[in-house]
PyMOL Python script that loads the backbone (N, CA, C, O; Angstrom):
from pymol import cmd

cmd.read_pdbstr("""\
ATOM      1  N   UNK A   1      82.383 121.010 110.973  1.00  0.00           N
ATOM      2  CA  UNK A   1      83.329 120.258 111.782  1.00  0.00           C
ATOM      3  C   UNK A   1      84.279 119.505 110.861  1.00  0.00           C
ATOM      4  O   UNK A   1      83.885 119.161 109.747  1.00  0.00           O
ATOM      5  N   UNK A   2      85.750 119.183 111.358  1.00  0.00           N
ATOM      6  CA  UNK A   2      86.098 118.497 110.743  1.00  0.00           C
ATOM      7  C   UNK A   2      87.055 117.443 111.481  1.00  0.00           C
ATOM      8  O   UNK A   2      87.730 117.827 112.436  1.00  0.00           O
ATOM      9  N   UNK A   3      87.114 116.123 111.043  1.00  0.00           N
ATOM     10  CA  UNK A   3      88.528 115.338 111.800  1.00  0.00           C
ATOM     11  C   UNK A   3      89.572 115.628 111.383  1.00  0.00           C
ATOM     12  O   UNK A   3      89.683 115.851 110.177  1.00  0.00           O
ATOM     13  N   UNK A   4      90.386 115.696 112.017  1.00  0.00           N
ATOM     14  CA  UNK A   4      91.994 116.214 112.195  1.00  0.00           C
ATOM     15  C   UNK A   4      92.558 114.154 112.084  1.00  0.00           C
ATOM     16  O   UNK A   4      92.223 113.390 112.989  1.00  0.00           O
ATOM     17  N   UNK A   5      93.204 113.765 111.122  1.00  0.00           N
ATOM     18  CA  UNK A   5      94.020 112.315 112.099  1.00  0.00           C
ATOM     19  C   UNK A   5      95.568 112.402 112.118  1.00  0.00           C
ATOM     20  O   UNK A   5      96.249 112.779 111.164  1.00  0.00           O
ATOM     21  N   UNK A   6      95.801 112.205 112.719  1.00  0.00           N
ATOM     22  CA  UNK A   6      97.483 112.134 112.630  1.00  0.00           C
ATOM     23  C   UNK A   6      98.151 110.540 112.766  1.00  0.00           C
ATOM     24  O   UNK A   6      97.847 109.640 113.549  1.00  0.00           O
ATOM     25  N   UNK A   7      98.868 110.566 112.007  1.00  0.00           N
ATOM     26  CA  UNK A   7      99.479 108.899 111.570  1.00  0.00           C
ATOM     27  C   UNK A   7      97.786 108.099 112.131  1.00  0.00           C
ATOM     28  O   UNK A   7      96.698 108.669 112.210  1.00  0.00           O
ATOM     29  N   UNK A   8      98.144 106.517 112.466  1.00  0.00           N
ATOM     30  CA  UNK A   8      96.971 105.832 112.395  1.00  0.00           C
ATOM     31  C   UNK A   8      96.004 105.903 113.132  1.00  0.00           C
ATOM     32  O   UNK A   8      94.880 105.630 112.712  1.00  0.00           O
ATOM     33  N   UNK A   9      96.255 106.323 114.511  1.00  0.00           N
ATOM     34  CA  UNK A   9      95.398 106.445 115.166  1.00  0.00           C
ATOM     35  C   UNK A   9      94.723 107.527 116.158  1.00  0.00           C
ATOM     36  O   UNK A   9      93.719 107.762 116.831  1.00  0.00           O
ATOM     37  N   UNK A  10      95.675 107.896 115.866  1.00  0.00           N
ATOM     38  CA  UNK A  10      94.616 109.760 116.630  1.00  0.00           C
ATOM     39  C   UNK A  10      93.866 110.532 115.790  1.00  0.00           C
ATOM     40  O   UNK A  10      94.595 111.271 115.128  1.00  0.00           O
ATOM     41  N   UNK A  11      92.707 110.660 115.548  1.00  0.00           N
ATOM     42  CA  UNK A  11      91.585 111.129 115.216  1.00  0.00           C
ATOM     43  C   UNK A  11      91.202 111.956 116.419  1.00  0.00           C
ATOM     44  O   UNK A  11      90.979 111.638 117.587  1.00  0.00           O
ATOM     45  N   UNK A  12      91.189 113.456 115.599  1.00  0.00           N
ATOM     46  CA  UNK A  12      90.415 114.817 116.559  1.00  0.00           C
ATOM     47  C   UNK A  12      89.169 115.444 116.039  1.00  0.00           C
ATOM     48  O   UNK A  12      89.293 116.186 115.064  1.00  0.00           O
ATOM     49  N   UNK A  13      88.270 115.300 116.424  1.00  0.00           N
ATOM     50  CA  UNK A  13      87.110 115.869 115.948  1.00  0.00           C
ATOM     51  C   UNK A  13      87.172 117.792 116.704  1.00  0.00           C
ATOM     52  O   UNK A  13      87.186 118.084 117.900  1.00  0.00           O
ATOM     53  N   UNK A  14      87.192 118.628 115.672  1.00  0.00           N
ATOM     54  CA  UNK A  14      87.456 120.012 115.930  1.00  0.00           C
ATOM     55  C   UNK A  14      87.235 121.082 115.061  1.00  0.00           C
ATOM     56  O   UNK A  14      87.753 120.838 113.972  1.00  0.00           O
ATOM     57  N   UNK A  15      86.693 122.141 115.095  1.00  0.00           N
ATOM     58  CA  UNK A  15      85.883 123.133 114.021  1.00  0.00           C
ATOM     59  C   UNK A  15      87.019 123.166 113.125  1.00  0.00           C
ATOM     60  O   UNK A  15      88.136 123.041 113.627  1.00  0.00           O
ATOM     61  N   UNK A  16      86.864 123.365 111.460  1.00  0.00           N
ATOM     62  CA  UNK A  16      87.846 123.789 110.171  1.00  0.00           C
ATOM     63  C   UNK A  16      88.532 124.766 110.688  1.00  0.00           C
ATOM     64  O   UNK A  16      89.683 124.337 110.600  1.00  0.00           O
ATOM     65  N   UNK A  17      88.594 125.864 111.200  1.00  0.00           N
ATOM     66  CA  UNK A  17      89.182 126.825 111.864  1.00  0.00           C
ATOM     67  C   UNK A  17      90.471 126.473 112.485  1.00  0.00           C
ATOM     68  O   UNK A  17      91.566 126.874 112.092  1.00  0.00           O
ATOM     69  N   UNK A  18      90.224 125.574 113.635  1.00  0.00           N
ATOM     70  CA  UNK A  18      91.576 124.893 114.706  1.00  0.00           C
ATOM     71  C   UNK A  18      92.735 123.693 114.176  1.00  0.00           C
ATOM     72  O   UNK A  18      93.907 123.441 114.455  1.00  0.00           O
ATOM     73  N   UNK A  19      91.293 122.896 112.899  1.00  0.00           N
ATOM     74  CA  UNK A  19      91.881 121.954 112.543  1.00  0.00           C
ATOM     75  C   UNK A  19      93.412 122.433 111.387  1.00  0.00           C
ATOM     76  O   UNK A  19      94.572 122.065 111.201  1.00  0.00           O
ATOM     77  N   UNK A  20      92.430 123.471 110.860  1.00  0.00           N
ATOM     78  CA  UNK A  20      93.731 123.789 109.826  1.00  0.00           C
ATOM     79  C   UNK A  20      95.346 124.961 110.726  1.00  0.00           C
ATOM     80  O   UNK A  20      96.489 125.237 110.360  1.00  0.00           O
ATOM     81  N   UNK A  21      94.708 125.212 111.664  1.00  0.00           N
ATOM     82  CA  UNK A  21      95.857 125.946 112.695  1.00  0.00           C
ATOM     83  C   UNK A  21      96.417 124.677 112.533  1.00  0.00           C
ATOM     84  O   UNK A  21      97.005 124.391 111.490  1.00  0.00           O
ATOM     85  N   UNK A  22      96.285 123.815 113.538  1.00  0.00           N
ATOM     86  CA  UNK A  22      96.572 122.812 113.941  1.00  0.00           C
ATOM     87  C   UNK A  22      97.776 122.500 112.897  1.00  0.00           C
ATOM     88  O   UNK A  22      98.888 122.976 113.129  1.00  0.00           O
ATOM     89  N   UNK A  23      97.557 121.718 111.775  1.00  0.00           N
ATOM     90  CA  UNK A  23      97.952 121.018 110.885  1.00  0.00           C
ATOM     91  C   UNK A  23      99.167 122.083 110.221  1.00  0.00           C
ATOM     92  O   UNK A  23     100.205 121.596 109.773  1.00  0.00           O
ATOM     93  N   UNK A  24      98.949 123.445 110.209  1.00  0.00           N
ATOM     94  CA  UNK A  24      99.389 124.347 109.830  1.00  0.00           C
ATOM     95  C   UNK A  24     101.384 124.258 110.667  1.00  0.00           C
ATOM     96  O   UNK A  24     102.554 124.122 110.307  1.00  0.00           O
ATOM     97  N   UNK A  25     100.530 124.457 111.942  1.00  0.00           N
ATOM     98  CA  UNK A  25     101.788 124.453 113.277  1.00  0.00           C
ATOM     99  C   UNK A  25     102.388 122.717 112.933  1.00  0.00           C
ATOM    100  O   UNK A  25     103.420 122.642 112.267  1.00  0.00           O
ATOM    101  N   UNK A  26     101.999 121.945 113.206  1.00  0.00           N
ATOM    102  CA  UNK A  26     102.358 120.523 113.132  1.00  0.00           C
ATOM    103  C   UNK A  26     103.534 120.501 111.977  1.00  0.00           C
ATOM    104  O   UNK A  26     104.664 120.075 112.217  1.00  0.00           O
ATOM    105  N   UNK A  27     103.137 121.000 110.726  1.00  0.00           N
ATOM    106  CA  UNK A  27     103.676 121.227 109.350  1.00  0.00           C
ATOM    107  C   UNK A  27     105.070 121.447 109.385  1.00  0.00           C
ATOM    108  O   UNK A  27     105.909 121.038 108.582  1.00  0.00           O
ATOM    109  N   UNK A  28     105.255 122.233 110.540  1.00  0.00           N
ATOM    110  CA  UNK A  28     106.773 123.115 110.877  1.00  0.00           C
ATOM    111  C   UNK A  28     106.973 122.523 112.186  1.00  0.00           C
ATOM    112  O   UNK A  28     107.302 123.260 113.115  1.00  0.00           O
ATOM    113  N   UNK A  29     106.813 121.265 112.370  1.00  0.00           N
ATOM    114  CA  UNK A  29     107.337 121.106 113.493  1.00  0.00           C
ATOM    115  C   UNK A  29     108.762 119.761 113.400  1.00  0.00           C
ATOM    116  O   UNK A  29     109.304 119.394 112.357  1.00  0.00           O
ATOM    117  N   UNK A  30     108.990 119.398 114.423  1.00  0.00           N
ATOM    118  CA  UNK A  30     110.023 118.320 114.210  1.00  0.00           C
ATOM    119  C   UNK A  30     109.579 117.026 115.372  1.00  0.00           C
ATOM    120  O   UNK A  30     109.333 117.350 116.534  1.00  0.00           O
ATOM    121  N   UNK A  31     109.524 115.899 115.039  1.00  0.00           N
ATOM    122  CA  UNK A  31     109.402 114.876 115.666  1.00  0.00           C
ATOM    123  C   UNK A  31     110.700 114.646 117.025  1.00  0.00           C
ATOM    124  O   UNK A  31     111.878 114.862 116.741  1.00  0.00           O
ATOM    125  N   UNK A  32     110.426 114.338 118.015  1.00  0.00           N
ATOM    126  CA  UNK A  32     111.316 114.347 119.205  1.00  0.00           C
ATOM    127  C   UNK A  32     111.378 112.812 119.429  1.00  0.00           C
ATOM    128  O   UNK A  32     110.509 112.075 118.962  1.00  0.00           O
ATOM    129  N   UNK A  33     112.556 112.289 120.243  1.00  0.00           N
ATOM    130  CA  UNK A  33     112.620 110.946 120.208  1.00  0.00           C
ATOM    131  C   UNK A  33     113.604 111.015 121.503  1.00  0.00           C
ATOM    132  O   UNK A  33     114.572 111.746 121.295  1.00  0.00           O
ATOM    133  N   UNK A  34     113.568 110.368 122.896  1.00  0.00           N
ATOM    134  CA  UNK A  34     114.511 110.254 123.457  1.00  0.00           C
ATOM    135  C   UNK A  34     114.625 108.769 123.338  1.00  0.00           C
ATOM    136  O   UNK A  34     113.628 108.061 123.477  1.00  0.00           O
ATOM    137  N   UNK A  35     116.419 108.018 122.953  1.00  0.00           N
ATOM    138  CA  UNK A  35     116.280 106.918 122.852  1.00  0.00           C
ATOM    139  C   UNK A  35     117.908 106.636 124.242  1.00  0.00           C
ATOM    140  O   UNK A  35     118.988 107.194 124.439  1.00  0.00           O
ATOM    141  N   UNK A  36     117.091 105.386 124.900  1.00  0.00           N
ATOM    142  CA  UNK A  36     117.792 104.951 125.452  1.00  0.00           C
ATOM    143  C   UNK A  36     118.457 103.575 125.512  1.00  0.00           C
ATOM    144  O   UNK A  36     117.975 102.561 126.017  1.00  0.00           O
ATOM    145  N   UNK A  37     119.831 103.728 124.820  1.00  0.00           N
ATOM    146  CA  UNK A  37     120.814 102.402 124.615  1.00  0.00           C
ATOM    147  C   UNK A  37     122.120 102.456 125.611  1.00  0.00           C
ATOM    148  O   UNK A  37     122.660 103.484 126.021  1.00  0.00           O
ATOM    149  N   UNK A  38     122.494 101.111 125.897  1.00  0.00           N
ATOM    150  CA  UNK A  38     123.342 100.630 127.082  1.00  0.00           C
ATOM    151  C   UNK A  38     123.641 101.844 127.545  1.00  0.00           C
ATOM    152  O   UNK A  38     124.467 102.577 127.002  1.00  0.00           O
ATOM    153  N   UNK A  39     123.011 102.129 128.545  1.00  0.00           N
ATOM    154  CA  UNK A  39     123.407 103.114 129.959  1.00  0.00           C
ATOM    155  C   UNK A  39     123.593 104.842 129.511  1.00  0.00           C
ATOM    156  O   UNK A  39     123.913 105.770 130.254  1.00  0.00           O
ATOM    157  N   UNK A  40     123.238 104.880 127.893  1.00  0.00           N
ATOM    158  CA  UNK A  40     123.215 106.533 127.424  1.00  0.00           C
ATOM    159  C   UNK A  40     121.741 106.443 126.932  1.00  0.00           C
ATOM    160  O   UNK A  40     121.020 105.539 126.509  1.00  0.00           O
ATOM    161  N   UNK A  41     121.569 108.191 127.246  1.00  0.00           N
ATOM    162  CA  UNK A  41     120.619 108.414 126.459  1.00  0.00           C
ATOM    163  C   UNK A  41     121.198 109.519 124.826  1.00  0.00           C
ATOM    164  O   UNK A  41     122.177 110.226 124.587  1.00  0.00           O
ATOM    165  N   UNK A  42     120.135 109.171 124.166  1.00  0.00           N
ATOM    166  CA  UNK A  42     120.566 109.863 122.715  1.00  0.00           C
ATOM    167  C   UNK A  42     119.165 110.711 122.433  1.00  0.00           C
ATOM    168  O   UNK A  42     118.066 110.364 122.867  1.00  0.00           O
ATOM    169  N   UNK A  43     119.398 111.806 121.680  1.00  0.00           N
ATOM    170  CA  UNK A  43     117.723 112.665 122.007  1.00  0.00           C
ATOM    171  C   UNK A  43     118.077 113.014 120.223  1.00  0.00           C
ATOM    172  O   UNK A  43     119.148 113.457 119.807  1.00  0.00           O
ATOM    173  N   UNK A  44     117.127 112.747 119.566  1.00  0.00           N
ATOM    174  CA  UNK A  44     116.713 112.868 117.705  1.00  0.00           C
ATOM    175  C   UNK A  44     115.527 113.851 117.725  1.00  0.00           C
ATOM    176  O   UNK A  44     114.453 113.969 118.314  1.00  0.00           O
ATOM    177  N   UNK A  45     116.266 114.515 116.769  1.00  0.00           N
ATOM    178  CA  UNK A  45     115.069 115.447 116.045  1.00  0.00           C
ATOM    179  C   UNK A  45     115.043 115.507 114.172  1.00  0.00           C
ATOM    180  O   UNK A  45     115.935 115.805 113.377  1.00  0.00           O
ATOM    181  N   UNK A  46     113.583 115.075 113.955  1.00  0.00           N
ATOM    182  CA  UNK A  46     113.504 114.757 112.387  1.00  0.00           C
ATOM    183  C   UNK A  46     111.939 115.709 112.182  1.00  0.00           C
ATOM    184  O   UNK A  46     111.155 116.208 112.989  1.00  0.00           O
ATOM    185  N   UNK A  47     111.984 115.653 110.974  1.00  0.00           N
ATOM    186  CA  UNK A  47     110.662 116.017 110.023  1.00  0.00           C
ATOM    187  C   UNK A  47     109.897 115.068 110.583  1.00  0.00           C
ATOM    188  O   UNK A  47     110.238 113.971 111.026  1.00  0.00           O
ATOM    189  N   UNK A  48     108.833 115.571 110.532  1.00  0.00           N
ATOM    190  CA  UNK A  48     107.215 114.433 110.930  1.00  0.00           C
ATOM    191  C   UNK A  48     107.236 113.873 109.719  1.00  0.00           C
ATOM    192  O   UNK A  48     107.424 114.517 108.687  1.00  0.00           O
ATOM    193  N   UNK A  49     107.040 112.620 109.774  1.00  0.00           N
ATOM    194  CA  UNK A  49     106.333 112.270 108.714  1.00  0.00           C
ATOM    195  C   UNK A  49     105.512 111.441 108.563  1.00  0.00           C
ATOM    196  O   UNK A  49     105.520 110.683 107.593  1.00  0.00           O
ATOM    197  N   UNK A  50     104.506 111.408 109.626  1.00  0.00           N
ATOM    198  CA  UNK A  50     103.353 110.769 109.520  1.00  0.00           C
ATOM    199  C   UNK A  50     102.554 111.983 109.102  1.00  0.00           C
ATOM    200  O   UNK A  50     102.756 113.195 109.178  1.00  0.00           O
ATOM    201  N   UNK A  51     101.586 111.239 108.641  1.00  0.00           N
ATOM    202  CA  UNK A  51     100.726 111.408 107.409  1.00  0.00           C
ATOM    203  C   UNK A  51      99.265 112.292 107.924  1.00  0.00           C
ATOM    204  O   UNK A  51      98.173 111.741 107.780  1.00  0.00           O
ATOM    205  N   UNK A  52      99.348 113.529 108.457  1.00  0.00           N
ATOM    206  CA  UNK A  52      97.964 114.495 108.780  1.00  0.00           C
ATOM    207  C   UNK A  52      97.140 114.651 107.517  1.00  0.00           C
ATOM    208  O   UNK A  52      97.542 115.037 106.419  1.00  0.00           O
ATOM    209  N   UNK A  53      95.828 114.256 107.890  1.00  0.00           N
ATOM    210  CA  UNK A  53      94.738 113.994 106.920  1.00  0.00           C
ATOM    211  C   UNK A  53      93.857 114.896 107.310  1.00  0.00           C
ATOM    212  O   UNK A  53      94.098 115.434 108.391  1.00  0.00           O
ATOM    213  N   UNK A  54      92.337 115.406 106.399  1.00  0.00           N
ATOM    214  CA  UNK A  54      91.524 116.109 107.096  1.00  0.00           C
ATOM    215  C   UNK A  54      90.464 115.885 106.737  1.00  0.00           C
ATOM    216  O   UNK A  54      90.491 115.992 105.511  1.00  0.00           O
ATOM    217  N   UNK A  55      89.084 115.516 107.201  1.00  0.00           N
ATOM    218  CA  UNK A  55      87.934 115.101 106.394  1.00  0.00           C
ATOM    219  C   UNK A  55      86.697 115.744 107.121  1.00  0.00           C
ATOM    220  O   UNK A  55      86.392 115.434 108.272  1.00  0.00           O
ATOM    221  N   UNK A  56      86.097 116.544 106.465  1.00  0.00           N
ATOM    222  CA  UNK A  56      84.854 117.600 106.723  1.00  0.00           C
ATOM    223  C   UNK A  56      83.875 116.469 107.219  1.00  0.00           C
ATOM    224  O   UNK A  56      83.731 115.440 106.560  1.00  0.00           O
ATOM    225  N   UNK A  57      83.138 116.719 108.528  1.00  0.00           N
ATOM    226  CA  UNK A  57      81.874 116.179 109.046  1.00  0.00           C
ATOM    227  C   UNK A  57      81.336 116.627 108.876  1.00  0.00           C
ATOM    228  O   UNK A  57      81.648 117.808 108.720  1.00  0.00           O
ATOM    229  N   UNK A  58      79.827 116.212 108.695  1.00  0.00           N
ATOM    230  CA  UNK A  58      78.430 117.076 109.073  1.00  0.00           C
ATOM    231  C   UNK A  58      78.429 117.036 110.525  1.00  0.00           C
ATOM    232  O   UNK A  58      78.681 116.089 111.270  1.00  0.00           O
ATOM    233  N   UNK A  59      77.963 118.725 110.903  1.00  0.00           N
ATOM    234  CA  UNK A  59      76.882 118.397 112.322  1.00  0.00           C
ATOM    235  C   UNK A  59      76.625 117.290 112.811  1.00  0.00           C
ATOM    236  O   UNK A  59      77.133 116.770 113.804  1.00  0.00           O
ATOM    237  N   UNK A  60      75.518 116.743 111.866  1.00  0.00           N
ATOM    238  CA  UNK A  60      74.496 115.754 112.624  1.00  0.00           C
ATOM    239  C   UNK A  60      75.570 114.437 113.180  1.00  0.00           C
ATOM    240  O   UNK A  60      75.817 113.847 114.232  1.00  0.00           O
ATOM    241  N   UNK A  61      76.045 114.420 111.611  1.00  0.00           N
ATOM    242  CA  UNK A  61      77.055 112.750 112.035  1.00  0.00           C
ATOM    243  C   UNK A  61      78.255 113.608 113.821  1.00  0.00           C
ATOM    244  O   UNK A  61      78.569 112.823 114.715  1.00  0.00           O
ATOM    245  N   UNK A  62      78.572 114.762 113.903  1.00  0.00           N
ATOM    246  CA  UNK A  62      79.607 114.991 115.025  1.00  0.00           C
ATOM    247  C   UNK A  62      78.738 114.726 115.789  1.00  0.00           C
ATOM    248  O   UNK A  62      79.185 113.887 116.572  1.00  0.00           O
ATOM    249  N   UNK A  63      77.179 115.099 116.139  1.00  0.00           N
ATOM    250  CA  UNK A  63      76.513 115.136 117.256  1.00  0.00           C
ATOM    251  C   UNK A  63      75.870 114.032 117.452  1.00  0.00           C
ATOM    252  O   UNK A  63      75.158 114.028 118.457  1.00  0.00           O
ATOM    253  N   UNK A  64      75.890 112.933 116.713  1.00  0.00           N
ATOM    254  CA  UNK A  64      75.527 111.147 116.846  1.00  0.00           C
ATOM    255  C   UNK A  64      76.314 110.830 117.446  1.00  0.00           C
ATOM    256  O   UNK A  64      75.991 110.451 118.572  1.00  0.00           O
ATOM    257  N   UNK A  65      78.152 110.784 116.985  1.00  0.00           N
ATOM    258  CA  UNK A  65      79.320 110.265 117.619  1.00  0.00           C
ATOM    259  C   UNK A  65      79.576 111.011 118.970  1.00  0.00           C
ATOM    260  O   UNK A  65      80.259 110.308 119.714  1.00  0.00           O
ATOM    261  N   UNK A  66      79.363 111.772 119.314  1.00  0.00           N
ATOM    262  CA  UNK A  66      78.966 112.627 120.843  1.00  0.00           C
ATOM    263  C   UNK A  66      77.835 111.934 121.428  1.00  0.00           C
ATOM    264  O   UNK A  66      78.023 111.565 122.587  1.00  0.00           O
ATOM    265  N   UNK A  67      76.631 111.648 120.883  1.00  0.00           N
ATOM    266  CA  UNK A  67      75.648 110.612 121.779  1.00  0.00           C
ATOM    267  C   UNK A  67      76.563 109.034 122.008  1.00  0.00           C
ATOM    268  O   UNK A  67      76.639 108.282 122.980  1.00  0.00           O
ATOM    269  N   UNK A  68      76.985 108.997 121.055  1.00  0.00           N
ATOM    270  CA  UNK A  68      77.332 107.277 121.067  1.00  0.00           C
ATOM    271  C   UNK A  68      78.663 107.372 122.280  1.00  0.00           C
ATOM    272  O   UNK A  68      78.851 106.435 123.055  1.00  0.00           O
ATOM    273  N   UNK A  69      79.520 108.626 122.303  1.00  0.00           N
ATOM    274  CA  UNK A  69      80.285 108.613 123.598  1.00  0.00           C
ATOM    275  C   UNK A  69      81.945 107.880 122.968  1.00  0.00           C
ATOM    276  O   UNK A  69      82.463 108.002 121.858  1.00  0.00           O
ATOM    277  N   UNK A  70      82.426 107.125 124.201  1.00  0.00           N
ATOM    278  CA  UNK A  70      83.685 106.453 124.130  1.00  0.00           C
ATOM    279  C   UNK A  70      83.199 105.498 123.989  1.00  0.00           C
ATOM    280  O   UNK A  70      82.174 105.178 124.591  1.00  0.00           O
ATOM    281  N   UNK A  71      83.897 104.657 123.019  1.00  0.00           N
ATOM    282  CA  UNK A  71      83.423 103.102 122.657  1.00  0.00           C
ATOM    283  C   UNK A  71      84.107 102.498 123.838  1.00  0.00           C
ATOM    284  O   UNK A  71      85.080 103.006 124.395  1.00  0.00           O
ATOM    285  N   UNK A  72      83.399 101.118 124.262  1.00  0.00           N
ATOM    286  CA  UNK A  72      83.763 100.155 125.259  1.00  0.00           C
ATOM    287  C   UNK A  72      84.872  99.477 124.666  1.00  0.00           C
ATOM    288  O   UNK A  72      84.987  99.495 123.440  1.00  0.00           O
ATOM    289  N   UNK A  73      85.757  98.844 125.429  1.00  0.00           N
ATOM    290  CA  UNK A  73      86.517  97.874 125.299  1.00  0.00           C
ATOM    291  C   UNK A  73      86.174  96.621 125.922  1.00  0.00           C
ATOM    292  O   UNK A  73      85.686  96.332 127.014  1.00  0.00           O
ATOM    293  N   UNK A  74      86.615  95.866 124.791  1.00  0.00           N
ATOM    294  CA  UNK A  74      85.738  94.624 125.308  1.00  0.00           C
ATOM    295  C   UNK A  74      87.073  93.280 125.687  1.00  0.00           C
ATOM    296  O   UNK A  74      86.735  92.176 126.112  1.00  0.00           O
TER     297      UNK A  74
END
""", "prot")
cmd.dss("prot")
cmd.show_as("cartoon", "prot")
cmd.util.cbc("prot")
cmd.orient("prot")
C-alpha cells in the first residue's frame, strides 16, 4: 500500500499500482481556478504546483488505520 498526499492535506491511502497512475496523470495536468471580481468572472489555468508525495505502508499499519476508522471531531 501506499499514501498518495497532495499539497497539505489530502492524504489517499491506495495500492503502488493506482498511486503512481495517479501522480503520473496529475503530473500533466493544469490547476483550474474560476475567479470572481466586480461582476466578471476570469477562469486561470497554471502548472500544479503543489507538492505530490508518496510513502509505502505496511499492510498491518493500512489495516489498523481502517479499524481506527474516521477520526472524530471534537
Amino acid at each position: 500500500m501506499m499514501v498518495l498526499k497532495l499539497g497539505w492535506d489530502s492524504c489517499f491511502a491506495l495500492s503502488v499500482h493506482d498511486a503512481v497512475t495517479i501522480a503520473e496523470i496529475l503530473s500533466k495536468s493544469h490547476a483550474w481556478k474560476e475567479h470572481y471580481k466586480e461582476g466578471m468572472t476570469t477562469f486561470h489555468a497554471y502548472p500544479v504546483d503543489n507538492k505530490i508525495t508518496m510513502e509505502l505502508i505496511s499492510p498491518e499499519l493500512f489495516n489498523m488505520a481502517k479499524l481506527a476508522g474516521k477520526p472524530e471531531k471534537k
